[in-house]
C-alpha positions as CSV (number, residue, x, y, z in Angstrom):
1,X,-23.4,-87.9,-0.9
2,X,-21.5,-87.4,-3.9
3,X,-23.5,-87.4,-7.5
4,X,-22.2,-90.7,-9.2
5,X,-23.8,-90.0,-12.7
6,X,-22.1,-86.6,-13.8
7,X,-22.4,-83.4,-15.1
8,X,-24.6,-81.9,-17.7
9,X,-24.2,-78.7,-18.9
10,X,-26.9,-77.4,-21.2
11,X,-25.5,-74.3,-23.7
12,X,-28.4,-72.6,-25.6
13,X,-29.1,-69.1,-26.3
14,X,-33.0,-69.7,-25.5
15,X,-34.4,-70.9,-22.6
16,X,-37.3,-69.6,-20.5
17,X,-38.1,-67.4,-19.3
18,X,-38.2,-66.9,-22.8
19,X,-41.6,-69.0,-24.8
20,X,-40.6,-70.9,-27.9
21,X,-39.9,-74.2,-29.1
22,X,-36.3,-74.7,-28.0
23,X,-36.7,-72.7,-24.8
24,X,-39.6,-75.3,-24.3
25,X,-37.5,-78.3,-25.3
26,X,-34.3,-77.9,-23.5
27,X,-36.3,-76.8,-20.5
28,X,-38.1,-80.1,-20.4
29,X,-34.5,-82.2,-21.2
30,X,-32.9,-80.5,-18.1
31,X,-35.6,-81.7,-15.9
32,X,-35.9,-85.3,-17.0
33,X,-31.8,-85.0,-16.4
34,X,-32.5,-83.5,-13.1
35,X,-34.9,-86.0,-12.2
36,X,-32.7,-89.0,-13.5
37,X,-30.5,-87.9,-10.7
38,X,-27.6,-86.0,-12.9
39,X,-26.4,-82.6,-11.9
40,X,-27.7,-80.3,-15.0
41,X,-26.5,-76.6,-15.4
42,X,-28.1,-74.5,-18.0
43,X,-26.0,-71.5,-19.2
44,X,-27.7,-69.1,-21.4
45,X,-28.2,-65.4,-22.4
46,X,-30.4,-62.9,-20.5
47,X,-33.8,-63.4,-21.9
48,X,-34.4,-61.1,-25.1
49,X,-36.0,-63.1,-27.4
50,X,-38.1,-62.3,-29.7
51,X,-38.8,-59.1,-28.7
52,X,-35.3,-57.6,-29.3
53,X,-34.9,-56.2,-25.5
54,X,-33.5,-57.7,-22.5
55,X,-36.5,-58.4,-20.2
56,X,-37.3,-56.7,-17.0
57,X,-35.2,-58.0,-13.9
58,X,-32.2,-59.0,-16.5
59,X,-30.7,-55.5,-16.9
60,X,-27.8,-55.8,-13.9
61,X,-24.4,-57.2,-14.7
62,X,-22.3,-59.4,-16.5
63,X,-25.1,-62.2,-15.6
64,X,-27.6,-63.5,-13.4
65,X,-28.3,-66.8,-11.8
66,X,-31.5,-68.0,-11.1
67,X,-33.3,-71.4,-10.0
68,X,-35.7,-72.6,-12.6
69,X,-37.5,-76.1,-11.4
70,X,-34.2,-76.6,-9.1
71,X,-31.8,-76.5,-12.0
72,X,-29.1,-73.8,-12.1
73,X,-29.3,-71.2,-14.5
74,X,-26.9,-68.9,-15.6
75,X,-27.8,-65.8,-17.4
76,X,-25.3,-64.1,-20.2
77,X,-24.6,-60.9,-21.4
78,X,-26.2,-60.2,-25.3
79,X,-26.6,-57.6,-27.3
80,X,-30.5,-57.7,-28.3
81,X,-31.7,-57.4,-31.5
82,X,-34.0,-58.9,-34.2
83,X,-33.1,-56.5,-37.0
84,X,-31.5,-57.2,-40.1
85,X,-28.9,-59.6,-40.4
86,X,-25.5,-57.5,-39.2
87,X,-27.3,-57.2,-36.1
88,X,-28.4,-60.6,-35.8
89,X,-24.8,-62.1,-36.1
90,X,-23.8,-59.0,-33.4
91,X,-25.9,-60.9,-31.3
92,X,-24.9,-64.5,-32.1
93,X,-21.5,-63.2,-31.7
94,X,-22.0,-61.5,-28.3
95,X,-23.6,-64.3,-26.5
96,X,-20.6,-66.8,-27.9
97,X,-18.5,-64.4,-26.0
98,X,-20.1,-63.9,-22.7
99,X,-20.6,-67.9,-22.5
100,X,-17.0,-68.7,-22.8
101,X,-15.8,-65.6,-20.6
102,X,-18.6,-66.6,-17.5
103,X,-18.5,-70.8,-18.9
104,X,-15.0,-70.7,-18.1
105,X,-14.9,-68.4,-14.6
106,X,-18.0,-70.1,-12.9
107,X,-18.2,-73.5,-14.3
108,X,-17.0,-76.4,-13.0
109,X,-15.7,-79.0,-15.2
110,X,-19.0,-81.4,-17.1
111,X,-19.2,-84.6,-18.1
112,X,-21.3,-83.7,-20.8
113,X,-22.1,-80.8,-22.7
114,X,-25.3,-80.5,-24.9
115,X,-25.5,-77.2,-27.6
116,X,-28.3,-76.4,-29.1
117,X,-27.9,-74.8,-32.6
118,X,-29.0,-72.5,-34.1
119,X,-27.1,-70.0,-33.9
120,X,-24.0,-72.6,-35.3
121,X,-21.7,-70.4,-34.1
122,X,-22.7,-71.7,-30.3
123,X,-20.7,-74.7,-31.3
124,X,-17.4,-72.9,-30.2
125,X,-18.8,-72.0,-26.7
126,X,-19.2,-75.6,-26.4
127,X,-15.7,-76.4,-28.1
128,X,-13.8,-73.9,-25.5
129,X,-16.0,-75.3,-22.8
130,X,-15.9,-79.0,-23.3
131,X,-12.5,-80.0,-25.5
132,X,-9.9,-78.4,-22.5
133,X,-11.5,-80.2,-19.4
134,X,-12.2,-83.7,-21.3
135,X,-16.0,-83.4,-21.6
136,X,-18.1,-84.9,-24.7
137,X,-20.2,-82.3,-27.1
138,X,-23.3,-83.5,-27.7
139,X,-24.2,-80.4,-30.8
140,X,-28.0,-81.0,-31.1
141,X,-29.3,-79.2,-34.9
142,X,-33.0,-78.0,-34.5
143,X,-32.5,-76.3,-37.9
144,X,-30.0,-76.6,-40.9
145,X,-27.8,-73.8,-41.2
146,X,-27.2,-71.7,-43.2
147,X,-29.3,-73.5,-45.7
148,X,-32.3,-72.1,-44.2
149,X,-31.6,-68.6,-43.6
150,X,-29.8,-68.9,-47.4
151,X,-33.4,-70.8,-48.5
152,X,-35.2,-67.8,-47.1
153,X,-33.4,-65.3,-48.5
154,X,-31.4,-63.4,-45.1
155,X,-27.8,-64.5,-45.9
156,X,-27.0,-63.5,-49.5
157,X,-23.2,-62.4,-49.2
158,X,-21.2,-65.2,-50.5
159,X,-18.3,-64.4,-48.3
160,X,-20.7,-64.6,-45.1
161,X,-22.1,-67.8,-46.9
162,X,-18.7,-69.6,-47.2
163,X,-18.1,-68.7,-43.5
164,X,-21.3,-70.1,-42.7
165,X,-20.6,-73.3,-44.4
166,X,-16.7,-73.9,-43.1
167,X,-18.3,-73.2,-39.7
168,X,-20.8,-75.9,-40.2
169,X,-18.1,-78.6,-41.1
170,X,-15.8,-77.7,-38.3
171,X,-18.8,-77.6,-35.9
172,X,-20.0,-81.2,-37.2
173,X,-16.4,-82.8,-37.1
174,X,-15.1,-81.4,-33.2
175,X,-18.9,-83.1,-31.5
176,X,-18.5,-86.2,-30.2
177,X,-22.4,-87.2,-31.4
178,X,-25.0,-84.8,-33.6
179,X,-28.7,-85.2,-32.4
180,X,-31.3,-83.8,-35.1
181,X,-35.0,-82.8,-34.8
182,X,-36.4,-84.6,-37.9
183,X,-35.7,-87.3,-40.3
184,X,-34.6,-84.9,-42.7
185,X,-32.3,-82.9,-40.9
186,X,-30.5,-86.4,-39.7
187,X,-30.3,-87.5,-43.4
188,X,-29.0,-84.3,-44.7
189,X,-26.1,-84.6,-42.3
190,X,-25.6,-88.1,-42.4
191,X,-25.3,-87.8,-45.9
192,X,-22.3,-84.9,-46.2
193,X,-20.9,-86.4,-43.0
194,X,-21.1,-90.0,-43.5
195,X,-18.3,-90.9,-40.8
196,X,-20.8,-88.7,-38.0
197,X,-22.4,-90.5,-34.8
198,X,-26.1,-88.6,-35.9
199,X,-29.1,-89.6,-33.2
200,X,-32.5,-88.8,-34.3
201,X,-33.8,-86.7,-31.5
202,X,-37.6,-85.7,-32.3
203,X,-40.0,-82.7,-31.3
204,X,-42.4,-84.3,-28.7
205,X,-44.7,-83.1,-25.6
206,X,-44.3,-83.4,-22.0
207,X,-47.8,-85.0,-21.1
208,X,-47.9,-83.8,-17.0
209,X,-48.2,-80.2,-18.8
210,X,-51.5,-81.3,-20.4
211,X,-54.4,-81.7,-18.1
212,X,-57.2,-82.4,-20.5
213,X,-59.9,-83.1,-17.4
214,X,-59.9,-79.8,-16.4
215,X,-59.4,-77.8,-19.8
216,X,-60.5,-80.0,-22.4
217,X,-63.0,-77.8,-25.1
218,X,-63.4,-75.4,-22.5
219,X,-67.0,-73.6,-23.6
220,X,-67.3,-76.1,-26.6
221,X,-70.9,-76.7,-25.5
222,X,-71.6,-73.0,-25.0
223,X,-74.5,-72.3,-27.6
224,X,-74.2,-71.9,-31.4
225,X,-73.1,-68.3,-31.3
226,X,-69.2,-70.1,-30.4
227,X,-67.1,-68.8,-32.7
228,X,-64.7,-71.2,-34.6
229,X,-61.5,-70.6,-33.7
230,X,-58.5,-71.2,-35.7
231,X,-55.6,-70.7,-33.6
232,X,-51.6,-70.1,-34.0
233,X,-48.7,-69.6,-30.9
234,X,-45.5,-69.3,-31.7
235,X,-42.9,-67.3,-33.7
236,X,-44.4,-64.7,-36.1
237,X,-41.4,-65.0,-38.3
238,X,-39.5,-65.8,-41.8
239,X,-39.9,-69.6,-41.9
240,X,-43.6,-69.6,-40.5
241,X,-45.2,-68.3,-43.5
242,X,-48.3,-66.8,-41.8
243,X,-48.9,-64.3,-44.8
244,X,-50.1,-67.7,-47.1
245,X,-52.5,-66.8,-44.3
246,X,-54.5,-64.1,-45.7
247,X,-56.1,-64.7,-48.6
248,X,-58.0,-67.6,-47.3
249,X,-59.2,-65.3,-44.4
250,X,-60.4,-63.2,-46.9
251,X,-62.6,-66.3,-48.4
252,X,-63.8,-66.5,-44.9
253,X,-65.0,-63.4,-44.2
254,X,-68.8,-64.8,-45.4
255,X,-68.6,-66.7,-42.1
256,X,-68.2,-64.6,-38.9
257,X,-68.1,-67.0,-37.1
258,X,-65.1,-68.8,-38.1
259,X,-61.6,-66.4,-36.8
260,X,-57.7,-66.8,-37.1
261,X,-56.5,-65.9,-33.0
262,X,-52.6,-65.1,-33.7
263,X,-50.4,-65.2,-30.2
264,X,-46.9,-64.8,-30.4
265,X,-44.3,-62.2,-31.1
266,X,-41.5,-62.1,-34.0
267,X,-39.5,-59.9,-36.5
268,X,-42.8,-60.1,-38.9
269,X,-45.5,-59.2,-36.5
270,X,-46.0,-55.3,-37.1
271,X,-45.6,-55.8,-40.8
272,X,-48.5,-58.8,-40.8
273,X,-50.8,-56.7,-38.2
274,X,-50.3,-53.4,-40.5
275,X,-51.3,-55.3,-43.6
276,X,-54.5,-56.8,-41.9
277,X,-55.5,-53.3,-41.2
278,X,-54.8,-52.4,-44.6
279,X,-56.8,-55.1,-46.6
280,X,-59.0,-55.0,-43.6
281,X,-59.2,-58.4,-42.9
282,X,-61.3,-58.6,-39.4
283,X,-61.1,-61.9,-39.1
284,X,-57.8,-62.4,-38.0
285,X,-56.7,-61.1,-34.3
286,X,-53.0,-61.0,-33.1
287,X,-53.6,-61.3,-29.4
288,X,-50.2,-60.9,-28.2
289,X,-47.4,-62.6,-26.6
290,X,-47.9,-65.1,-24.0
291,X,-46.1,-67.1,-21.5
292,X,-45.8,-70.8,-22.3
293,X,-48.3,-72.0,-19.4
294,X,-50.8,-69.5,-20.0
295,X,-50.6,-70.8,-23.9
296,X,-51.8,-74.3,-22.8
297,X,-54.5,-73.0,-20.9
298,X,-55.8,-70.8,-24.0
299,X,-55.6,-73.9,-26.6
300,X,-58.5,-76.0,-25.0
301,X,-60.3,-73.6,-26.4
302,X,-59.7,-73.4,-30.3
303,X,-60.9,-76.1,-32.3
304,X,-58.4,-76.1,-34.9
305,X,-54.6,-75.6,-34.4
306,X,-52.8,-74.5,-37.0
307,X,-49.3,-75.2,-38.2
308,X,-47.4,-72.6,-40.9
309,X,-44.7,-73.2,-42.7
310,X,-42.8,-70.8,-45.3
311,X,-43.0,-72.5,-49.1
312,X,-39.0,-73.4,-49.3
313,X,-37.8,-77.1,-50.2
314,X,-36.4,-77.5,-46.7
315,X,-39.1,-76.7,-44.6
316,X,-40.7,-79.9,-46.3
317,X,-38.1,-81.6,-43.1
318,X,-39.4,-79.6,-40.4
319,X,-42.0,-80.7,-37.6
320,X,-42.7,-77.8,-35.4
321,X,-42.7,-78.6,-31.4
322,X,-46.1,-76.8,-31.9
323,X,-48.1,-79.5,-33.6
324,X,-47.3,-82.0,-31.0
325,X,-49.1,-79.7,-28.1
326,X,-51.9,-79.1,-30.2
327,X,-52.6,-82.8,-31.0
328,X,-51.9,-83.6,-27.5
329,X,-54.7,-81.6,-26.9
330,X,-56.8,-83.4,-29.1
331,X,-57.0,-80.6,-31.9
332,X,-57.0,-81.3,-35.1
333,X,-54.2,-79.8,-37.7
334,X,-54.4,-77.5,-40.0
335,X,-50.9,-77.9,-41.6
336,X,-50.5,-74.9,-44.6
337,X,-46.8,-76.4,-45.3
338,X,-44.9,-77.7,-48.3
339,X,-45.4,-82.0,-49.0
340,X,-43.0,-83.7,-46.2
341,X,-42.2,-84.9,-42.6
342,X,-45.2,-82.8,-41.5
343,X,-48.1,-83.4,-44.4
344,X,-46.9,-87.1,-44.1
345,X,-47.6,-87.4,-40.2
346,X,-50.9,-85.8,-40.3
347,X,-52.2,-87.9,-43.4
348,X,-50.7,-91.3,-41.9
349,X,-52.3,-90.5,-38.4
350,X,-55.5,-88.6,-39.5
351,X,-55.3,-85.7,-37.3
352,X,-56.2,-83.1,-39.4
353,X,-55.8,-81.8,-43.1
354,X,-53.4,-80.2,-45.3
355,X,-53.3,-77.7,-47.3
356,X,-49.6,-76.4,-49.7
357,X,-49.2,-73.0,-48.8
358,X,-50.3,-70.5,-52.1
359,X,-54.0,-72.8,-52.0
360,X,-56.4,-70.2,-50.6
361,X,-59.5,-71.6,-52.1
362,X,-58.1,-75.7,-51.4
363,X,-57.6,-74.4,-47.8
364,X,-61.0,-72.9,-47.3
365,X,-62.8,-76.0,-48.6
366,X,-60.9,-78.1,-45.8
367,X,-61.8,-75.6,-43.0
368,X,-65.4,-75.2,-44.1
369,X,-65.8,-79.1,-43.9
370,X,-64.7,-79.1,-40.4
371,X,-66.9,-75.9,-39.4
372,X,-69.4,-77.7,-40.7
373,X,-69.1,-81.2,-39.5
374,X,-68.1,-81.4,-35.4
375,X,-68.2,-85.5,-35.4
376,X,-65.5,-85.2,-38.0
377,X,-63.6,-82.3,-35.8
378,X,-63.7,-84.7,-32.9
379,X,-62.5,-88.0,-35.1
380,X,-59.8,-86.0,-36.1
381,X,-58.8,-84.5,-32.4
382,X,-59.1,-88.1,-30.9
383,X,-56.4,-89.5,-33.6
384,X,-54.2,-86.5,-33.1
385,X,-54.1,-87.3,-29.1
386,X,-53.4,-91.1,-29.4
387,X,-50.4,-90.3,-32.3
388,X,-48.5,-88.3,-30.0
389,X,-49.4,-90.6,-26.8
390,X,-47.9,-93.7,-28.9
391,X,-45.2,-91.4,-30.4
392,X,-44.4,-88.6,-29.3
393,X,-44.4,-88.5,-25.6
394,X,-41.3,-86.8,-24.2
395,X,-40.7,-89.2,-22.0
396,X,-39.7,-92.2,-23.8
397,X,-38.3,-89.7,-26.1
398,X,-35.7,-88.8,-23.2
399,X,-35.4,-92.8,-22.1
400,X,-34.3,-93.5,-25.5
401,X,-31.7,-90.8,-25.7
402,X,-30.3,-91.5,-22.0
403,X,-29.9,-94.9,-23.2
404,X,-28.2,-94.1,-26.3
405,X,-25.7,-91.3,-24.3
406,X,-25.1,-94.2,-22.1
407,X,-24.4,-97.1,-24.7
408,X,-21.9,-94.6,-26.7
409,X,-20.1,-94.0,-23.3
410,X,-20.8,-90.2,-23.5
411,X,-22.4,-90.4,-20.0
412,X,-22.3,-93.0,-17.1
């Protein structure tokens, strides 16, 4: 029987098997298309990310296909690397060209096609593979560039900069609709774009990943030799911010007890594991990189999450995919960010406490009070759970976009 509600094609350099917030997200979009009975395609670049090497059983050709969750994927060509930023736009570049050459040989024509940016320059991928066969470009922006990577100090050559910014407002102006991440990524662009269809698509958690009965505060009643465990997964990169980190580990140290656990992988990781060595800090562990599922399984068993964001003006707009597992898991935040989308959603929901990144000894007061007081801890962990149950549950987040693709004739 012949699929009456289209084709979707999903265009993003990440997507699992590589772990991460967008390779999260999009994986989780394709299925609610999937299961909303659309035929979805994902076409992406062999796995490389953020290690800087293609991963095992990607090596052979052009690209690969493989079935994740029943949805077709389509592996690309890219040159790997996380070094500076030459090698960085080499990459960007390479997986623009390898989308286009194997977009345009194997697939068939979409109805709709959704880019995730960054990198911006994706956005002609999805112009060369929507614009000739009549499809509409959804460009969804999880991250406002180059403002950021300007903000945090990688792009400093005005030429690449100007580039950078005529991209943006050619990418903007050939989508049919722009989705952001947060509030302030949708008013930036809404405000230098005015004319712009801009749809608010949020961060959120997929709730059938979560299975609180069996791993709820796994060992939380094993004896009061538990440590306290602080704990972080995700990027170790520029915008995180993890060094603010270390100083109020250092304040710690008095309590052995109480220990930073660091999973993840990133361009900063062997400079921020050579320094704890150095100042010999011994209370924070990097424990490695992880799979996303496995991740789950291992937060149960902190009892604070934390969130880290880099002291720049934008990251006051970001809310990091991260948070929302946490609270789903009924941990409390500890936010070390800049005043903004994130601080505010914390302090209206009271599910944790915040802290502006350079406060080492503001930081360690809020910790202490929730090492020292577990009825708090749980308060705290209970309100996180039911704000992103009322809020931010993935699956009304999806219902409401659907709906919107729908109403704006982008989709049948």
């Amino acid at each position: 029987m012949k699929n009456q509600k289209g084709k979707v094609l999903i265009l993003s350099q990440y997507y699992p098997p590589e772990t991460g917030a967008p390779q999260n997200r999009l994986s989780d979009l394709a299925i609610r298309f999937k299961n909303a009975g659309y035929d979805i395609r994902v076409l992406t670049a062999k796995p490389n990310y953020p290690i800087g090497k293609i991963y095992p059983g990607f090596t052979k050709g052009f690209w690969q296909n493989t079935i994740q969750d029943g949805i077709p994927v389509t592996h690309c060509w890219i040159y790997p690397s996380n070094k500076t930023i030459f090698h960085r736009l080499i990459n960007y570049l390479s997986f623009v060209c390898s989308s286009i050459i194997v977009g345009l040989l194997k697939f068939p024509k979409s109805d709709l096609v959704i880019v995730e940016s960054p990198p911006l320059f994706l956005s002609i991928s999805g112009w060369v593979l929507s614009s000739p066969k009549g499809a509409k470009l959804v460009l969804n922006i999880s991250d406002l560039y180059p403002d950021t990577a300007i903000s945090l100090g990688l792009i400093k050559n005005k030429l690449i900069i100007k580039v950078f910014y005529w991209l943006e407002k050619w990418s903007y102006r050939i989508s049919d609709v722009i989705t952001g991440q947060t509030q302030g990524i949708v008013e930036s662009i809404r405000r230098r774009f005015p004319k712009k269809k801009v749809y608010l698509l949020t961060n959120g958690v997929g709730f059938s990943d979560i299975d609180l009965d069996n791993n709820y505060r796994v060992e939380k009643d094993s004896g009061n030799n538990k440590d306290f465990i602080i704990g972080y997964a995700g990027i170790i990169g520029y915008g995180q911010g993890l060094h603010n980190l270390f100083e109020t580990a250092k304040g710690l140290q008095k309590f052995p007890s109480i220990k930073f656990h660091i999973y993840g992988d990133g361009p900063l990781k062997k400079e921020l594991e050579t320094r704890v060595q150095v100042e010999s800090i011994n209370n924070i562990e990097f424990k490695g990189h992880y799979p996303h599922k496995e991740i789950l399984k291992i937060m149960p068993r902190w009892d604070l999450g934390l969130v880290s964001l880099e002291d720049i003006p934008l990251m006051s707009g970001a809310l990091p995919s991260k948070m929302f597992e946490m609270m789903a898991m009924k941990l409390p935040i500890l936010l070390i960010a800049p005043l903004g989308e994130a601080s505010t959603l914390i302090k209206k929901a009271q599910a944790g406490l915040w802290a502006p990144p350079g406060s080492p000894e503001l930081t360690t007061r809020k910790i202490l009070d929730l090492y020292e007081d577990q009825q708090l801890l749980n308060k705290l962990g209970n309100n996180a759970y039911e704000c992103v149950r009322k809020q931010y549950n993935r699956g009304t987040i999806f219902r409401d976009f659907l709906y919107y693709l729908q109403k704006e004739k982008l989709i049948s």
